[in-house]
C-alpha positions in Angstrom: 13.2 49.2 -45.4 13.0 46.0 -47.2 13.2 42.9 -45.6 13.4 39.0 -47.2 13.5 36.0 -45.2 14.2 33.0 -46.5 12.0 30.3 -45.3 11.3 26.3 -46.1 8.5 23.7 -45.6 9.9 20.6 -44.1 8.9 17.3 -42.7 8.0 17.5 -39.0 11.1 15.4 -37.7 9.1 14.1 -34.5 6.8 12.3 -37.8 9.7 11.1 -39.7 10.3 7.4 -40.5 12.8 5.6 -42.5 11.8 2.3 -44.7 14.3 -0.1 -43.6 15.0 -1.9 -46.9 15.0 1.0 -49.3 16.9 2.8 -46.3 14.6 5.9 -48.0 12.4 8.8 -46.5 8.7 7.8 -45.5 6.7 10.7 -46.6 3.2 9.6 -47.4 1.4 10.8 -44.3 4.1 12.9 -42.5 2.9 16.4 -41.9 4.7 19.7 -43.3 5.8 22.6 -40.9 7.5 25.6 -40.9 11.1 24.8 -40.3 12.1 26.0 -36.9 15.3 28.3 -37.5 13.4 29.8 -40.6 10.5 30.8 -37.9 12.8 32.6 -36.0 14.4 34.3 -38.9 10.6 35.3 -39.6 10.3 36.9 -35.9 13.3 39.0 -36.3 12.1 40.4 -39.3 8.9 41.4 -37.8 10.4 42.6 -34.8 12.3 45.3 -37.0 8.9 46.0 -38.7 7.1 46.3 -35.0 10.1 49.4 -34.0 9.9 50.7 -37.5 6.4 50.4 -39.5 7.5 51.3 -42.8 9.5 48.1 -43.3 7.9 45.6 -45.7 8.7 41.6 -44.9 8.5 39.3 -47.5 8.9 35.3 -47.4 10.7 33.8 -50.2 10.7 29.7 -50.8 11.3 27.2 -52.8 9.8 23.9 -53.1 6.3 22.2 -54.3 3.1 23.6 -55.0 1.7 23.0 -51.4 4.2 24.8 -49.4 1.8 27.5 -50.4 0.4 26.4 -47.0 3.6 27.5 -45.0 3.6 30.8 -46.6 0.5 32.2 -46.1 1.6 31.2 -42.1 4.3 33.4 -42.9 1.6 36.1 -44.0 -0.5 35.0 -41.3 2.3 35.9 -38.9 2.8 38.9 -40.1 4.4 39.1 -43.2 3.3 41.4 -46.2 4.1 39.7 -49.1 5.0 36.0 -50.1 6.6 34.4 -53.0 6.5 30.4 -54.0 9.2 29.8 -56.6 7.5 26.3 -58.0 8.8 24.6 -61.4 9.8 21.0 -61.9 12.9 22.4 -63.3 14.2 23.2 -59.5 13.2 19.4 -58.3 16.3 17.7 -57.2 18.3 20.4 -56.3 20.8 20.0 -53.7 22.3 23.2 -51.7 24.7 24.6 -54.4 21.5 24.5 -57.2 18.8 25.7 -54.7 21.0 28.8 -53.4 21.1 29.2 -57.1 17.2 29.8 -57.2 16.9 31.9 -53.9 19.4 34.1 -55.3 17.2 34.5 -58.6 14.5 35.4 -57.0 15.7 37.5 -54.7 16.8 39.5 -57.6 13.8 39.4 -58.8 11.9 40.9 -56.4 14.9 43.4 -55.6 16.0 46.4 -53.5 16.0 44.3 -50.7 17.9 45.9 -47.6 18.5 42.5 -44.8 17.6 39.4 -46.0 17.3 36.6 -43.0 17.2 32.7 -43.2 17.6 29.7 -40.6 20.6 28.5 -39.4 19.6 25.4 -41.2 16.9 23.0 -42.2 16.0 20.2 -40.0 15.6 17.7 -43.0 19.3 18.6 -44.4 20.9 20.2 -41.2 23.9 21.7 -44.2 23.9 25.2 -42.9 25.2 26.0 -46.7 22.2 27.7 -48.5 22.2 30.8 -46.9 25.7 31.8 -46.9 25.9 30.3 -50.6 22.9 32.8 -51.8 25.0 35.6 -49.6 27.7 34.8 -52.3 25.3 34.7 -55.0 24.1 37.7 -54.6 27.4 39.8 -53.5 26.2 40.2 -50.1 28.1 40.8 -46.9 26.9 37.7 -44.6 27.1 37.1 -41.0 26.0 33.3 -39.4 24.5 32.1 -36.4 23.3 35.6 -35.1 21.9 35.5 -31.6 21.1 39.7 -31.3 20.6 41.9 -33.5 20.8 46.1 -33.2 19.9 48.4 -35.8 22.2 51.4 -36.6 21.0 53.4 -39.8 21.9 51.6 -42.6 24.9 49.2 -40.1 23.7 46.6 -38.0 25.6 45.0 -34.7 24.9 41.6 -34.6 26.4 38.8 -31.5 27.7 36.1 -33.8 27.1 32.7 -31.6 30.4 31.0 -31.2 31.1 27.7 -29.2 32.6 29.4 -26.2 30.6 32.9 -25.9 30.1 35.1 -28.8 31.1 37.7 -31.2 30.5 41.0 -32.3 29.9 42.0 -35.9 29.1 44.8 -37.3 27.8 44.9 -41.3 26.4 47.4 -43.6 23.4 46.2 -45.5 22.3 45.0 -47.9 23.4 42.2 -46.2 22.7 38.3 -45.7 22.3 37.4 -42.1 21.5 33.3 -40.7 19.6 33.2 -37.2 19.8 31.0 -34.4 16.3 30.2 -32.0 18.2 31.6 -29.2 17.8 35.2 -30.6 13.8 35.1 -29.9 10.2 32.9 -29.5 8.4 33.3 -33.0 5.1 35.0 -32.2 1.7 32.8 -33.1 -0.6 34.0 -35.8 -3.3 36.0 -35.4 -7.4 35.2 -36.2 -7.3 38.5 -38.4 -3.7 37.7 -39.8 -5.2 33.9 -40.9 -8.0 35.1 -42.8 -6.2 37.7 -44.2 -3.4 35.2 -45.3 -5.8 33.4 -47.2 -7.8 36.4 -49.1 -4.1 36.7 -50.3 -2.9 36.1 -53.6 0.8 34.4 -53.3 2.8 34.6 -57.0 4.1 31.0 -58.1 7.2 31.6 -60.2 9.3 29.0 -62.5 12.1 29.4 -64.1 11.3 31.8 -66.8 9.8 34.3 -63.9 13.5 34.6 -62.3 15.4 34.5 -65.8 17.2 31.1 -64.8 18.2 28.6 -67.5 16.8 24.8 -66.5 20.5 24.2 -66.8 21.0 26.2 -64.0 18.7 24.6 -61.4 17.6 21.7 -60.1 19.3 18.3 -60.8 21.1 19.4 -63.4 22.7 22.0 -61.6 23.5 19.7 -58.8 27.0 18.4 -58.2 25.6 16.4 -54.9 24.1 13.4 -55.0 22.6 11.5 -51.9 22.9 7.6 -52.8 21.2 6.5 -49.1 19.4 7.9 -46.0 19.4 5.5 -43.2 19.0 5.9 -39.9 21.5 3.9 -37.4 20.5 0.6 -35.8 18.7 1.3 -32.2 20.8 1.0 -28.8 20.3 -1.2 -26.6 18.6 -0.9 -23.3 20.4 0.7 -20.3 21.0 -0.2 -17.3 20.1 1.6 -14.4 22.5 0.7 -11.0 20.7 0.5 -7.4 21.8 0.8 -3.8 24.2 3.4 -2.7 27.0 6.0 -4.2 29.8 3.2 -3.2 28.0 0.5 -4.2 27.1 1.6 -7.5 31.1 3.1 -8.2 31.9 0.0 -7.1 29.4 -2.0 -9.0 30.5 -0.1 -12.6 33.7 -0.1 -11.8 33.1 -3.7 -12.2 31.1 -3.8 -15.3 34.2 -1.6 -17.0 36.5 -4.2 -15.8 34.4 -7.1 -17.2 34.4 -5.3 -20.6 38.4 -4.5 -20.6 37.2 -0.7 -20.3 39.8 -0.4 -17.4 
């Protein structure tokens, strides 16, 4: 079996600031993680590899030369193989023009039996690049998977819902999007971390996964983000003393004093 998972380096949020005149990201000096869905996708991967030591896991990403960093992690983890799909051709590329390169190289690499991602990114929070290289690709696809159960070649997943959950089941090859409730990503290993970076990791641009620059990147991007701002602060609360009465009675109060009731 053949396994891709779909992974991304993004800004750690915790790091994040916004300037508040250009209303733009602050990136100089914010570190780069793993993003958190992506690592879970990752686990279930290798937890099918753990029950059935044939499979082969591969990370696939897309982004600048130094989230060569976040995929020897991957390897480090235990993933076999990793692939970096770097060109200045993909820069700028919003969900609809960066499922567009996933799906590329995905067929690239080929034969692939379950491919995982994230639920989301934690610098976008879309949700839309995984089903949209699902569609790409021709692929059955199944979102916000909480358990997974292997069947031969069918696969009975819990789909997460608001109010409880559903059950799927899909054939593969299929696409499936993973919440963190479904498992705790495992930490990598001394031996995995030295072996990660013996490894050689392909860096492929467009030419590599047969896409035309008109395909990718800005120019293949119908979205445009004008701002990114983050809302004014709140102001302090106020903590009420003394006992349950007294405190109903002294918000009650306070909502009368603001027209609330």
């Amino acid at each position: 079996m053949k396994i891709l998972v779909c992974v991304k380096q993004v800004p750690d949020t915790n790091e994040v600031k916004i300037d508040p005149v250009k209303g733009t990201l602050i990136r100089d000096g914010v570190p780069s993680i793993l993003n958190p869905d992506d690592a879970n996708a990752l686990e279930a991967a290798l937890a099918i590899k753990d029950s059935n030591p044939d499979t082969k896991v591969i990370a696939l990403t897309m982004g600048p030369p130094q989230a060569n960093v976040m995929l020897r992690e991957c390897v480090a983890m235990g993933a076999d193989d990793a692939y970096l799909l770097s060109d200045r051709a993909f820069g700028g590329a919003d969900t609809c023009a960066t499922s567009a390169t996933i799906a590329a190289g995905i067929r690239t690499i080929g034969n692939v039996d379950i491919v995982f991602a994230g639920r989301q990114a934690i610098d976008g929070d879309t949700a839309q690049v995984g089903p949209q290289v699902a569609q790409r690709l021709g692929l059955p696809v199944v979102t916000y998977v909480q358990d997974i159960k292997l069947n031969g070649n069918k696969i009975v997943v819990q789909r997460q819902m608001e109010d409880g959950y559903e059950v799927v089941e899909v054939q593969t090859p299929c696409l499936l999007t993973v919440v963190k409730e479904l498992n705790e990503p495992r930490y990598m290993s001394i031996y995995g971390i030295i072996d990660a970076y013996k490894k050689e990791i392909p860096i492929w641009n467009h030419e590599d996964v047969s896409l035309d620059p008109k395909e990718c990147g800005l120019n293949a991007s119908p979205t445009q983000v004008f701002r990114s701002f983050t809302p004014p602060p709140k102001g302090k609360g106020e903590i009420l003393q003394g006992s349950v009465s007294e405190m109903a009675s002294s918000l009650i109060s306070r909502l009368e004093e603001k027209h609330v009731l």
